[in-house]
C-alpha positions as CSV (number, residue, x, y, z in Angstrom):
1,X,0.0,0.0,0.0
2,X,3.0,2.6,0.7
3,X,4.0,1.8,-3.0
4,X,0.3,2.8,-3.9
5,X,0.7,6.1,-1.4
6,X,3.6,6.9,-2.8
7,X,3.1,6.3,-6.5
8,X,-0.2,8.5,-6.6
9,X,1.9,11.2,-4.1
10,X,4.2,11.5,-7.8
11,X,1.7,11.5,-9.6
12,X,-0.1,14.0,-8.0
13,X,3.4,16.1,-8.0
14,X,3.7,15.4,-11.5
15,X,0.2,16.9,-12.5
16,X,1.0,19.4,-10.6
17,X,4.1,20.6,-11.8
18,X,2.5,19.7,-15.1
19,X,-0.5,22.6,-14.8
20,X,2.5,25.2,-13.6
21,X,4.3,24.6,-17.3
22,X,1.1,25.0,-18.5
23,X,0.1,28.1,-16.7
24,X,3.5,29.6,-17.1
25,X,3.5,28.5,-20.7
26,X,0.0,30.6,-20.8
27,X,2.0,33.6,-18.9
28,X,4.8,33.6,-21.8
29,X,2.2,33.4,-24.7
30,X,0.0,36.3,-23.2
31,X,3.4,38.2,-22.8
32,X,4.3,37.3,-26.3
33,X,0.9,38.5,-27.5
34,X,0.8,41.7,-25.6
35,X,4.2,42.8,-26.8
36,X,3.7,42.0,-30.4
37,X,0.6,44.1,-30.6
38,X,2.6,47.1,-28.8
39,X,5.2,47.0,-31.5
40,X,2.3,46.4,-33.9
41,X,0.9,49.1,-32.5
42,X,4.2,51.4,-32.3
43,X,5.0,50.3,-36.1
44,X,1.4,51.7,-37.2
45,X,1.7,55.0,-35.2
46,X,5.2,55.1,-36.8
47,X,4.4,54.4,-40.3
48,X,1.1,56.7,-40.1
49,X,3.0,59.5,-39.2
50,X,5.9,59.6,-41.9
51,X,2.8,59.1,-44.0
52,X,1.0,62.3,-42.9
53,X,4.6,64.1,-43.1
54,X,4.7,63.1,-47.1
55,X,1.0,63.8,-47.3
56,X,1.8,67.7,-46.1
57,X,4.7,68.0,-47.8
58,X,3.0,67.1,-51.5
59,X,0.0,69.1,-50.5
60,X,2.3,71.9,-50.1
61,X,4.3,71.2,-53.0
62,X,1.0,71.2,-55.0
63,X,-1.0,73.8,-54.2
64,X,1.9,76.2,-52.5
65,X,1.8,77.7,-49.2
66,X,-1.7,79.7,-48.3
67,X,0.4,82.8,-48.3
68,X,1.2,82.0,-51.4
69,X,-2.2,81.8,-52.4
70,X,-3.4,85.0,-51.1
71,X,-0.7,86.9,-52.6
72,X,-1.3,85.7,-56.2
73,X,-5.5,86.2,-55.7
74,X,-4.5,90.1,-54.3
75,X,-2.1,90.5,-57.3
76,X,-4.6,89.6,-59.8
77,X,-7.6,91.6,-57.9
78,X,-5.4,94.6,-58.3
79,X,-4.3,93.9,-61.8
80,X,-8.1,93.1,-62.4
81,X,-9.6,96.3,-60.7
82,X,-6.5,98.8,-62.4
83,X,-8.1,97.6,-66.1
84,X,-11.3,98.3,-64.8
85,X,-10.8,101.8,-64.0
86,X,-8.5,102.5,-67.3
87,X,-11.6,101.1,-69.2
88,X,-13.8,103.2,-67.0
89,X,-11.6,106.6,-67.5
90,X,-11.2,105.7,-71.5
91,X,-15.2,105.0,-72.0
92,X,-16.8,107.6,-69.3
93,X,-17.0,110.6,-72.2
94,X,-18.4,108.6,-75.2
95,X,-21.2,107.3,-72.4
96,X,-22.6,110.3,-70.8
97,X,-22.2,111.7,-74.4
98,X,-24.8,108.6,-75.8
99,X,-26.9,109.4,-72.6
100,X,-27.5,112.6,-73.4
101,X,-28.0,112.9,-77.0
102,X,-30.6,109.9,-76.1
103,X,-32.1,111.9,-73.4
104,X,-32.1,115.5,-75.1
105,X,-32.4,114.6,-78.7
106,X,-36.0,113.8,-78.7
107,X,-38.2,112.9,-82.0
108,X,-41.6,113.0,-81.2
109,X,-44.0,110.4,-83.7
110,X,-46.9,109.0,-82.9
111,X,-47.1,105.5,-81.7
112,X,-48.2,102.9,-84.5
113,X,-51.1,101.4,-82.9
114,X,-52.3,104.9,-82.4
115,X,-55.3,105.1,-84.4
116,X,-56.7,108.7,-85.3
117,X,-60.4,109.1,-84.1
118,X,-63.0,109.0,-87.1
């Protein structure tokens, strides 16, 4: 019977040092699992950011800086409102002139569906 006792005492042991392997095998894995998705998650971060940087930088090499932008669109307003006015100044005589030879020079008919009374 003490071979019995003793036999199911390793046994026991054994199972037991068997479910520590086990659990510590568990440990490593979840280690293993949580550090792979930090440098997963490190690598993304990583690889979104130089991704944004190229992103800004063709952006800007496309459509310029917004400085840029508002300097061009004042340059043109100004070179846009200066023909304006030379147009105005070269056309101002020759219109009040039509206005009022349309205004004074008045030909007075009679309307054609006026119809004398009978």
């Amino acid at each position: 019977m003490a071979s019995q006792s003793t036999g199911i005492q390793q046994l026991l042991a054994a199972e037991k040092r068997a479910a520590e392997k086990v659990s510590e095998a568990r440990k490593r894995k979840a280690r293993r699992l949580k550090q792979a998705k930090e440098e997963a998650q490190a690598e993304i971060d990583s690889y979104k950011q130089e991704r944004e940087q190229q992103y800004r930088q063709h952006e800007a090499n496309i459509l310029g800086s917004k400085g840029d932008s508002e300097q061009r669109i004042d340059k043109e307003t100004q070179i846009r409102l200066s023909e304006l006015e030379r147009d105005y100044n070269l056309n101002k005589e020759k219109a009040f002139a039509k206005l009022l030879t349309l205004v004074c020079d008045i030909k007075p008919q009679l309307h054609i569906n006026y119809k004398p009374p009978m």
